[in-house]
MIDOSE-1310 file (N, C-alpha, C; in nm, 2 decimals, decimal comma, always signed):
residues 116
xxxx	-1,25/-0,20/+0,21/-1,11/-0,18/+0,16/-1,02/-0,15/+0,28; -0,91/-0,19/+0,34/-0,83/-0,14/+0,38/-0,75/+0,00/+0,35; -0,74/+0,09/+0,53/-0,69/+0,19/+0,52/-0,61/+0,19/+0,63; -0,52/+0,28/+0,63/-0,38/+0,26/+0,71/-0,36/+0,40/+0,80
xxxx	-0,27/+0,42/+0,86/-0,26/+0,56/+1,03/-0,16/+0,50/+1,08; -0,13/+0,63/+1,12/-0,01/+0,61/+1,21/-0,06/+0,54/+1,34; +0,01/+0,46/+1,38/-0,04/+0,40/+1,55/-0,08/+0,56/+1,65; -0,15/+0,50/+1,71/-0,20/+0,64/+1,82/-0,23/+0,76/+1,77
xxxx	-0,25/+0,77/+1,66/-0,29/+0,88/+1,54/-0,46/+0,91/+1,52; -0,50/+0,99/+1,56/-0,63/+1,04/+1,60/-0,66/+1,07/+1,46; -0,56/+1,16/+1,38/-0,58/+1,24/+1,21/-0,54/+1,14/+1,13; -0,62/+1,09/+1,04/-0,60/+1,04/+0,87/-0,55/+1,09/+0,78
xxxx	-0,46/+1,14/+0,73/-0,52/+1,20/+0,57/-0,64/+1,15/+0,49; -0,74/+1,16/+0,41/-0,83/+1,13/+0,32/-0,77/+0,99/+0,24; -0,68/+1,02/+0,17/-0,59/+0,95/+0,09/-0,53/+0,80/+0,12; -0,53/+0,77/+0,29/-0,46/+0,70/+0,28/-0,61/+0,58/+0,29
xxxx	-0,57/+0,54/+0,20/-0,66/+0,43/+0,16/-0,64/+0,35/+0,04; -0,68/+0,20/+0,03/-0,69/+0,20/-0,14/-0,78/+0,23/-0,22; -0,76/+0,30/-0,33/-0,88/+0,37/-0,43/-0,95/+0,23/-0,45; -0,95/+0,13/-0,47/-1,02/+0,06/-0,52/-1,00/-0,12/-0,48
xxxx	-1,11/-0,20/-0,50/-1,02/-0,35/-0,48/-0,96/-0,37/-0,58; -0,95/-0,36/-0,66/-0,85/-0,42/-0,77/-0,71/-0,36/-0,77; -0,71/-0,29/-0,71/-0,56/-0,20/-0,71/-0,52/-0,25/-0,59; -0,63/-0,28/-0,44/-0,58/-0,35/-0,38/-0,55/-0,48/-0,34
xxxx	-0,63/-0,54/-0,45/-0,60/-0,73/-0,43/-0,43/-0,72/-0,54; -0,39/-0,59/-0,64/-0,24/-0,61/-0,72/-0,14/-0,57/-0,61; -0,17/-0,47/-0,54/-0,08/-0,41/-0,41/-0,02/-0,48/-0,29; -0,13/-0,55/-0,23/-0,15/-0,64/-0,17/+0,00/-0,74/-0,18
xxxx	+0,02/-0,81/-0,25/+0,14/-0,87/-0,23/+0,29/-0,87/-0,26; +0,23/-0,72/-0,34/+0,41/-0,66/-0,38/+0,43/-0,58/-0,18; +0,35/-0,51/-0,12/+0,39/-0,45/-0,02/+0,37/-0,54/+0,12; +0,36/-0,64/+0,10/+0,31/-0,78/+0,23/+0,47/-0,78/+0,26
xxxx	+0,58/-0,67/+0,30/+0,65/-0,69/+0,37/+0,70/-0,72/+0,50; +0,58/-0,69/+0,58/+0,58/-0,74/+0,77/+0,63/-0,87/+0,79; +0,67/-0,84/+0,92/+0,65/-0,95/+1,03/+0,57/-1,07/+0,99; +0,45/-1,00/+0,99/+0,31/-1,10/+0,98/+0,21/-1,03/+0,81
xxxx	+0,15/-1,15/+0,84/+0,08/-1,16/+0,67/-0,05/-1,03/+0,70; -0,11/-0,96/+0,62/-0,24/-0,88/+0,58/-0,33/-0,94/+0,64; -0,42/-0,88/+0,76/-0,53/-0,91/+0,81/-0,62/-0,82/+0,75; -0,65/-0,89/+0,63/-0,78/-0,80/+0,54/-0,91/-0,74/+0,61
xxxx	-0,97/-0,79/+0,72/-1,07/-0,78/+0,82/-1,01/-0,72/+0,95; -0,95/-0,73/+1,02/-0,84/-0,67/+1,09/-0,76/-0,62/+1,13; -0,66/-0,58/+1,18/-0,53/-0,47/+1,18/-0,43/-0,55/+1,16; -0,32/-0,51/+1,10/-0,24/-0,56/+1,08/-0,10/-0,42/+1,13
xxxx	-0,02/-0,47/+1,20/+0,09/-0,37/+1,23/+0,20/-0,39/+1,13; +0,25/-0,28/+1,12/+0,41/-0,28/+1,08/+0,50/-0,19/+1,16; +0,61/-0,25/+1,21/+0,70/-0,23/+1,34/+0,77/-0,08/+1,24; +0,87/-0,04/+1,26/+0,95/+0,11/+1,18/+1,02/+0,00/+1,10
xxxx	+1,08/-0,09/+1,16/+1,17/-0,24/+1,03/+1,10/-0,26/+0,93; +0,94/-0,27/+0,94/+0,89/-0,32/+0,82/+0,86/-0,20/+0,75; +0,84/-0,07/+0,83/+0,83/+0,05/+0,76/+0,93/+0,07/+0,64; +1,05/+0,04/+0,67/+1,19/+0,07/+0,63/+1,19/+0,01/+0,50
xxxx	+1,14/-0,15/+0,52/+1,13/-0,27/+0,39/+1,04/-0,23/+0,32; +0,91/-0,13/+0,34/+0,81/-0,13/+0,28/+0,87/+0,01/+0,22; +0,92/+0,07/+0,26/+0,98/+0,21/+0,17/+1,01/+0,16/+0,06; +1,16/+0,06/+0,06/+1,26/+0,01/-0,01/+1,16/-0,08/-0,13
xxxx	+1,07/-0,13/-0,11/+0,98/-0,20/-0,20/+0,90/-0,11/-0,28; +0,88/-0,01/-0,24/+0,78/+0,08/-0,26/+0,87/+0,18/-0,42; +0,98/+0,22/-0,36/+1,06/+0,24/-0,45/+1,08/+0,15/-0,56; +1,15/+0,03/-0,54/+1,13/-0,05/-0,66/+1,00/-0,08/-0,75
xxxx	+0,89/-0,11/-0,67/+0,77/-0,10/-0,74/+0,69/+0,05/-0,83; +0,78/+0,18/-0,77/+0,76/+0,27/-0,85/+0,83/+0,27/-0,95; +0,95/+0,24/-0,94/+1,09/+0,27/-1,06/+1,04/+0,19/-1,18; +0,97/+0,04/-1,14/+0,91/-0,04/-1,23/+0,84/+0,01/-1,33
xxxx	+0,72/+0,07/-1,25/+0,58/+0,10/-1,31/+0,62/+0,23/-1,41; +0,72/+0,35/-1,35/+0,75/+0,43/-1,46/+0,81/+0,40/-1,56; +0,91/+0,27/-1,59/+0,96/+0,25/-1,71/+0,83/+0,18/-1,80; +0,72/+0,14/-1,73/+0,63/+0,07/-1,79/+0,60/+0,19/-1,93
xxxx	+0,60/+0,16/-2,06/+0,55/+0,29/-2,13/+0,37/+0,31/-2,15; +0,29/+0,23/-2,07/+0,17/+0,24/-2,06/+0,09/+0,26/-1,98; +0,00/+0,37/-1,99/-0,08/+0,44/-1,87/-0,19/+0,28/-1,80; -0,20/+0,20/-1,81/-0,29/+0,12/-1,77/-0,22/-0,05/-1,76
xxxx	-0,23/-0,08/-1,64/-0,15/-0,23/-1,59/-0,27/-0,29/-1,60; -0,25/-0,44/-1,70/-0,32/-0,58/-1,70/-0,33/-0,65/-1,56; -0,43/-0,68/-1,52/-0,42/-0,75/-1,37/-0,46/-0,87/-1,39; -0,50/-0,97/-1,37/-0,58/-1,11/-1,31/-0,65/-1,07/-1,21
xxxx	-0,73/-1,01/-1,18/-0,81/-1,06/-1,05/-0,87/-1,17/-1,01; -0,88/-1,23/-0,84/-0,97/-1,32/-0,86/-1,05/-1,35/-0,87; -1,16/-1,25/-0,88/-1,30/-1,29/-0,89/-1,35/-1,22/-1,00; -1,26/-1,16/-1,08/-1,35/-1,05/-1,20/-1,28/-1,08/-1,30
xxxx	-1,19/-1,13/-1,28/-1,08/-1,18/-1,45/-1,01/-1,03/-1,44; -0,95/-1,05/-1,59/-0,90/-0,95/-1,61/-0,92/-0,81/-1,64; -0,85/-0,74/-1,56/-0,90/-0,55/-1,51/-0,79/-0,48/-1,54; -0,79/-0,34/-1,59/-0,72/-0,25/-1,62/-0,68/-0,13/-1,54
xxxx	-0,61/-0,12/-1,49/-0,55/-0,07/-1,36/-0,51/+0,07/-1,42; -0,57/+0,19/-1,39/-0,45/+0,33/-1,40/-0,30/+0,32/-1,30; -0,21/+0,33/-1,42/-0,05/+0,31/-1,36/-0,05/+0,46/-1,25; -0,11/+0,59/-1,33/-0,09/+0,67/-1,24/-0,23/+0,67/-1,07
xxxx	-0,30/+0,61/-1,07/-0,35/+0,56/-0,96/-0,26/+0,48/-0,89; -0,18/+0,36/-0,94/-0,10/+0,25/-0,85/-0,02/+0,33/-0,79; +0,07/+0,45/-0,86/+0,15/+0,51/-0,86/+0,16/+0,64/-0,72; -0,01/+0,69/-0,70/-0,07/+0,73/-0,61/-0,06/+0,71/-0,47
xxxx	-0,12/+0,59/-0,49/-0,13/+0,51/-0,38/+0,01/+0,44/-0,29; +0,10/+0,43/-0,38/+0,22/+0,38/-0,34/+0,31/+0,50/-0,26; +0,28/+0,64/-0,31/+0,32/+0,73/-0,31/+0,26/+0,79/-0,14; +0,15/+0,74/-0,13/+0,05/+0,76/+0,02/+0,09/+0,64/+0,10
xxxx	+0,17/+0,52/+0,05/+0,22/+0,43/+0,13/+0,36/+0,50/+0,22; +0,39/+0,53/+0,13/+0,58/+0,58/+0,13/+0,55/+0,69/+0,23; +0,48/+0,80/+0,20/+0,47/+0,93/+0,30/+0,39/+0,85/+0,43; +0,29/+0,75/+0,45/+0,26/+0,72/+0,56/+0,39/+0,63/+0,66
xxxx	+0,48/+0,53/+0,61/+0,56/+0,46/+0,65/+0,69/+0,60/+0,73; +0,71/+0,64/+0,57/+0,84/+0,78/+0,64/+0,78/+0,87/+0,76; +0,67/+0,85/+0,80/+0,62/+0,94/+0,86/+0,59/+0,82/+1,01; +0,55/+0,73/+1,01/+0,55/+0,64/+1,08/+0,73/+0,63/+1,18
xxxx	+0,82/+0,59/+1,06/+0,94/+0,60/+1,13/+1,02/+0,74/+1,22; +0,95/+0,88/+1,17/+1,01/+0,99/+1,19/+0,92/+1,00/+1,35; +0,82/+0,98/+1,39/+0,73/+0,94/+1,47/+0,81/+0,85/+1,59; +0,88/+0,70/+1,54/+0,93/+0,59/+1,63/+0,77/+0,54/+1,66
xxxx	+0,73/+0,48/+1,55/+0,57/+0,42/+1,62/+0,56/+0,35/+1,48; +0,45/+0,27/+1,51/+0,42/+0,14/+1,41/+0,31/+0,21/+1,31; +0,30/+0,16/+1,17/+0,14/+0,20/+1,09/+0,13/+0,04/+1,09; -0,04/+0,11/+1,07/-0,12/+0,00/+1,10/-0,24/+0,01/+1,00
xxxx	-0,30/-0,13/+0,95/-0,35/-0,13/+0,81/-0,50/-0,14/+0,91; -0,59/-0,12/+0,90/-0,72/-0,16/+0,90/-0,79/-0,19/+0,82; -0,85/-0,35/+0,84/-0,91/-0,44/+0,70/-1,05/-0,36/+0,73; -1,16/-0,40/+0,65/-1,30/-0,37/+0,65/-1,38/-0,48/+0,67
């Protein structure tokens, strides 16, 4: 699964990761704001710009999921059909996106995703 750090960042938090593939194959293309596409196997950078768009997204994809009145999002996945996502897990994770990016730009340095 991919997990993400500040560039030149020695310390992780635990957290910043995705809990699971299915939350990462739904995640995956609401937050594919960069430059460049998700190197799933690889690093993928995001500059403090794409930090900034991935805030701004991040927010709307939470505002969404709270009006949702259901603890559990329907997905498609591709290889398992359909999976039942905890809203407060997406919710989590989005939440570990946002504090990694704001923290990335208060820094002036890039995050960076590592695929597995």
């Amino acid at each position: 699964m991919i997990s993400w750090n500040i560039a030149n960042s020695k310390e992780s938090p635990n957290s910043w990761y995705f809990p699971s593939f299915e939350i990462q194959e739904y995640l995956l293309p609401i937050i594919n704001v960069g430059g460049q596409n998700f190197n799933e196997y690889g690093q993928t950078k995001y500059s403090i710009e794409d930090c900034r768009r991935l805030i701004n997204t991040i927010h709307f994809a939470k505002e969404t999921l709270t009006m949702m009145p259901k603890a559990v999002v329907r997905y498609e996945t591709i290889e398992k059909g359909l999976a039942s996502l905890d809203k407060n897990g997406i919710i989590t994770t989005l939440d570990n996106l946002s504090s990694a990016a704001e923290l990335a730009i208060k820094q002036e340095t890039c995050l960076v995703f590592y695929g597995d």
